[in-house]
C-alpha positions in Angstrom: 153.1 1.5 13.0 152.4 5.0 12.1 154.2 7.3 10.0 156.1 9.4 12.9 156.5 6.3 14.8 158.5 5.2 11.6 160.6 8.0 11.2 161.6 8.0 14.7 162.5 5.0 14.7 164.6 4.8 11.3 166.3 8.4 12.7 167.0 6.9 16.2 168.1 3.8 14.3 171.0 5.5 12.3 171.8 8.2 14.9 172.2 5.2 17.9 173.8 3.3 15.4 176.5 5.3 14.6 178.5 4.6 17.2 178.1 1.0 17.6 179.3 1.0 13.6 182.5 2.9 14.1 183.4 0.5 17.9 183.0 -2.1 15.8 184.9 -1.1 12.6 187.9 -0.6 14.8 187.3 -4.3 16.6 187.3 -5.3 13.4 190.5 -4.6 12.6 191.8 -5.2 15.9 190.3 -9.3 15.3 191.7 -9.1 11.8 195.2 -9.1 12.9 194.8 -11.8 15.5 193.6 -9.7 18.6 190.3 -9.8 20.8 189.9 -6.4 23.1 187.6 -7.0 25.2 188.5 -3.8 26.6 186.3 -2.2 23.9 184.1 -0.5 26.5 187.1 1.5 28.4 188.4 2.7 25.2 184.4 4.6 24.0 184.5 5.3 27.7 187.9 7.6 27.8 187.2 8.6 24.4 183.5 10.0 25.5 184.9 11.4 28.9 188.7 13.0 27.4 186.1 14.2 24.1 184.1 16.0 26.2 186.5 17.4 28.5 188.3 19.1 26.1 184.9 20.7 24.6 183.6 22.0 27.6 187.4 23.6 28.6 188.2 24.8 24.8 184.4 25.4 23.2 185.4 23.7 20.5 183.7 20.3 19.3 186.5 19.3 16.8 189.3 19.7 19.2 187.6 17.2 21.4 187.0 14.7 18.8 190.3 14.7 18.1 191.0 13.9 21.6 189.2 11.7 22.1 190.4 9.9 18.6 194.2 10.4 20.3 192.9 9.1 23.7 191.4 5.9 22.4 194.8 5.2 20.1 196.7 5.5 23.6 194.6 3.3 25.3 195.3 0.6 22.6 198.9 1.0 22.2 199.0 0.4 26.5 196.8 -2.9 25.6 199.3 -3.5 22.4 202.1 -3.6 24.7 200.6 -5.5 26.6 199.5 -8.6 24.4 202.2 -7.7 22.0 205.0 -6.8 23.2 204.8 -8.5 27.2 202.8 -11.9 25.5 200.2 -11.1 28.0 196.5 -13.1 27.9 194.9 -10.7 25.7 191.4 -12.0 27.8 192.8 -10.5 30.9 194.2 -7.6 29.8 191.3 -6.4 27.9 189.2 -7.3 30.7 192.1 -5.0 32.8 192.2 -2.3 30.1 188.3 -2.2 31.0 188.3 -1.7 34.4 191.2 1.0 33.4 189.1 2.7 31.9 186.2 2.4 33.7 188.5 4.8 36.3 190.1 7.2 34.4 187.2 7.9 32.4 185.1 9.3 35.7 188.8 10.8 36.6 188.8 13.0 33.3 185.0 13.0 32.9 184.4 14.4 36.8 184.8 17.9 36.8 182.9 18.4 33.4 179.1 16.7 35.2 176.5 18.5 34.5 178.7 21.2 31.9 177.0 22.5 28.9 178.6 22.0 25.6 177.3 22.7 21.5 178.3 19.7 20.9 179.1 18.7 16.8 177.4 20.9 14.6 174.1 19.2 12.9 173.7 19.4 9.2 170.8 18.5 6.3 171.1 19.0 3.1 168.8 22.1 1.7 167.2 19.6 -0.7 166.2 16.9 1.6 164.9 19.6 3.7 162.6 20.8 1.1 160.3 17.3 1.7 157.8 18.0 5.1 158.2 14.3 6.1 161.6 14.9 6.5 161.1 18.4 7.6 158.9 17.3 10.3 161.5 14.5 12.4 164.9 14.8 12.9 165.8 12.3 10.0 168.8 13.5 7.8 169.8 15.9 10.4 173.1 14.5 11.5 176.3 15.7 12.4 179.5 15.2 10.1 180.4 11.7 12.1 176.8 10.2 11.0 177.4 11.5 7.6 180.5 9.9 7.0 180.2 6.3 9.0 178.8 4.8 5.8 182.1 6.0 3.9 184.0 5.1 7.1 182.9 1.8 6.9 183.5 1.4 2.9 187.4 2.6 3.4 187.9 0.0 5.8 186.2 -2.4 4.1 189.4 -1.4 1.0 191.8 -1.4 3.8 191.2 -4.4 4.8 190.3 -6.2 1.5 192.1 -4.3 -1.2 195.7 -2.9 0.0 199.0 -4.7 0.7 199.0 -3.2 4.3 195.1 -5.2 4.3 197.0 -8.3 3.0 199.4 -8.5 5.9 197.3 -7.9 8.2 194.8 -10.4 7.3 198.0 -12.5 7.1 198.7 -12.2 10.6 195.9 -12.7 11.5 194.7 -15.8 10.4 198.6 -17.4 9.9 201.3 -15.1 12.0 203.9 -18.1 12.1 203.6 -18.0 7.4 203.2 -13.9 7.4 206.5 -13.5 9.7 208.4 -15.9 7.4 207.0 -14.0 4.2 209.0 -11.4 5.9 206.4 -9.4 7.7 207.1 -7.6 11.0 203.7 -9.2 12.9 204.4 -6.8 15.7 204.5 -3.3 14.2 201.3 -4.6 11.9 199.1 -5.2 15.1 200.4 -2.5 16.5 199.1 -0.6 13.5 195.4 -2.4 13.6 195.5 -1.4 17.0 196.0 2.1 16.4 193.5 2.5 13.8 190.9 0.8 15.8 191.5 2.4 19.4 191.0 5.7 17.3 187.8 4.5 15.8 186.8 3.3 19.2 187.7 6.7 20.1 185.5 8.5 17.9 182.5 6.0 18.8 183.0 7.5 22.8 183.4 10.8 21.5 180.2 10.6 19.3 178.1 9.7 22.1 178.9 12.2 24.3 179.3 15.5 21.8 176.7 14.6 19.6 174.0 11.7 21.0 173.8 12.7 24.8 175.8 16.2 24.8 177.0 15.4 28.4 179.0 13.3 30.2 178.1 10.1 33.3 180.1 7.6 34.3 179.3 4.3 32.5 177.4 6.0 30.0 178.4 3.7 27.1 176.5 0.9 28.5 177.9 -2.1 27.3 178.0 -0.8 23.6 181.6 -2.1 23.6 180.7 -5.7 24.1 177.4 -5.1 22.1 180.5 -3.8 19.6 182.1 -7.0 20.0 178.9 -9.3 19.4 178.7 -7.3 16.2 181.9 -7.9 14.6 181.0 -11.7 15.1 177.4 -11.0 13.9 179.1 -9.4 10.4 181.9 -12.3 10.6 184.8 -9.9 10.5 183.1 -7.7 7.4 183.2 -4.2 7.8 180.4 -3.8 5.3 178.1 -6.5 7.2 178.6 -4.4 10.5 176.6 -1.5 8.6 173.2 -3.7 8.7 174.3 -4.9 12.5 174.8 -1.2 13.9 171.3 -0.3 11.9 169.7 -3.3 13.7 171.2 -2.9 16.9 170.4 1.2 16.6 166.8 0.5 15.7 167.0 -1.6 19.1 167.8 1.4 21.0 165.6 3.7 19.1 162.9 1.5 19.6 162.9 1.3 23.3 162.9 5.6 23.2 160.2 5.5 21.2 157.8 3.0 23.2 158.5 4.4 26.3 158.0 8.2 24.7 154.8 6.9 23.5 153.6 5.7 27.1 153.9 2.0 26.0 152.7 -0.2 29.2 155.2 -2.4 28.4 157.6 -1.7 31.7 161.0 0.6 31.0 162.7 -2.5 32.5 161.9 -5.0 29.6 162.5 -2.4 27.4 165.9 -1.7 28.6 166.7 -4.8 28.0 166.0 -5.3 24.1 169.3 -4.5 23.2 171.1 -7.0 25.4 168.9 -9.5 24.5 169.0 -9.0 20.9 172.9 -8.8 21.4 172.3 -12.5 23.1 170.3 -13.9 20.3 173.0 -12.9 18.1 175.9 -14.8 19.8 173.0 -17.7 19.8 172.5 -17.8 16.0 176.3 -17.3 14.7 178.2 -18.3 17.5 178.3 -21.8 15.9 179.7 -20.5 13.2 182.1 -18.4 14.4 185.2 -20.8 13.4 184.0 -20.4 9.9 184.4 -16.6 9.6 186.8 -15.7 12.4 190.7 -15.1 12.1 192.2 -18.5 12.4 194.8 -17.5 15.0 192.3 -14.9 16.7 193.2 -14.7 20.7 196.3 -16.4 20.3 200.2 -15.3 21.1 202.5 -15.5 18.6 206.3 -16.3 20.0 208.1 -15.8 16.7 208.7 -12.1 16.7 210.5 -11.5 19.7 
């Protein structure tokens, strides 16, 4: 590989990736607490469309990131009330929050086609940019969402691992019938993981369309919410595992731009595909041991609340 090729690919790698890490940070706390969405990809999807929306109506990036933050919160609560509060199948209801979102998204997202927006403002440090490698690709010139997805992923890691409100959830999680006699309220704490995690899936949406793409099509997210999903079982439920699973998976994506940027003969079709197949060789190679790392009560209802 040469030089630029390398660069490219490590920027694509961490730009891509980004959004992958924070979908699956929020899954991750979602599973923590006992609760599969496989609704992932409605919640970037609304988050993308309602983000973008507001930045093409108001000019103003941050407004629609926190939008689309709010918007993919809302979307969670819906599927908590579901699962939580009705008992519903969380399978079919994510699968139904999907779909859900599959339709509003082009609802919100249809008058903005084809708009023109700044999207979030880019930034490199003066230092880094005093190097020509760097000066010469678009590495280290990321917006503030790049920038901080490595710190995003270390506070959840201490949410999750190092704080009483961690504790309980990871409680639920794995034994909701033992954390509900300890005195915990199961419900409000999944409704909590859910909250934080639809706003993180939020902000994944939003970052692909206001800073990756800087427009918005319907279904542009695809699949990165079940490619979310394969990573949270690829880092068995550790938020600072997913950081070398969105890199990987990025560096998938980047790599397919590359190739087919560089006239590669391989066809666009197979290249398309690396992703998705690398996202299938991942459930290959740890779905075995998925019962060893997962929350032992994950995709289950829990009667004792209510």
């Amino acid at each position: 590989m040469t030089t630029p090729l390398l660069l490219g690919l490590l920027a694509g790698a961490i730009l891509s990736g980004t959004s992958l890490l924070y979908a699956t940070l929020g899954e991750a706390v979602v599973e923590r607490s006992g609760i599969v969405n496989l609704g992932l990809e409605g919640v970037l999807l609304v988050g993308a469309s309602s983000g973008f929306a507001v930045t093409a109506v108001s000019g103003n990036a941050w407004l629609g990131l926190l939008t689309a933050a709010a918007a993919g919160a809302l979307m969670n609560m819906l599927f908590g009330w579901l699962v939580v509060t009705r008992k519903a199948n969380q399978l079919a209801s994510g699968l139904t929050l999907m779909f859900f979102g599959f339709g509003a998204s082009a609802l919100i997202g249809a008058p903005h086609v084809g708009a023109v927006i700044a999207g979030l403002p880019k930034w490199r440090p003066q230092w880094l940019a005093g190097f020509d490698w760097v000066r010469a690709s678009t590495l280290f010139n990321y917006d503030l969402l790049t920038w901080l997805a490595l710190p995003a992923a270390l506070l959840t890691w201490w949410l999750l691992f190092a704080t009483r409100w961690g504790l309980g959830v990871r409680a639920v999680g794995e034994m909701p019938a033992a954390a509900f006699a300890a005195g915990r309220d199961t419900a409000h704490l999944q409704y909590q993981a859910l909250l934080l995690g639809g706003a993180l899936g939020g902000i994944a949406g939003a970052h692909l369309s206001l800073s990756l793409t800087l427009t918005w099509a319907e279904y542009m997210t695809a699949g990165r919410g079940f490619i979310a999903i394969a990573l949270v079982i690829f880092s068995k439920w550790n938020p600072l595992r997913a950081i070398a699973g969105a890199l990987l998976f990025g560096g998938a994506e980047a790599m397919e731009l590359q190739l087919q940027a560089r006239g590669s003969p391989i066809s666009p079709f197979v290249l398309h595909m690396l992703p998705y197949l690398l996202t299938l060789g991942v459930l290959l190679a740890w779905g075995g041991s998925r019962r060893l790392a997962a929350p032992a009560s994950l995709g289950r209802t829990f009667y004792g609340s209510s």
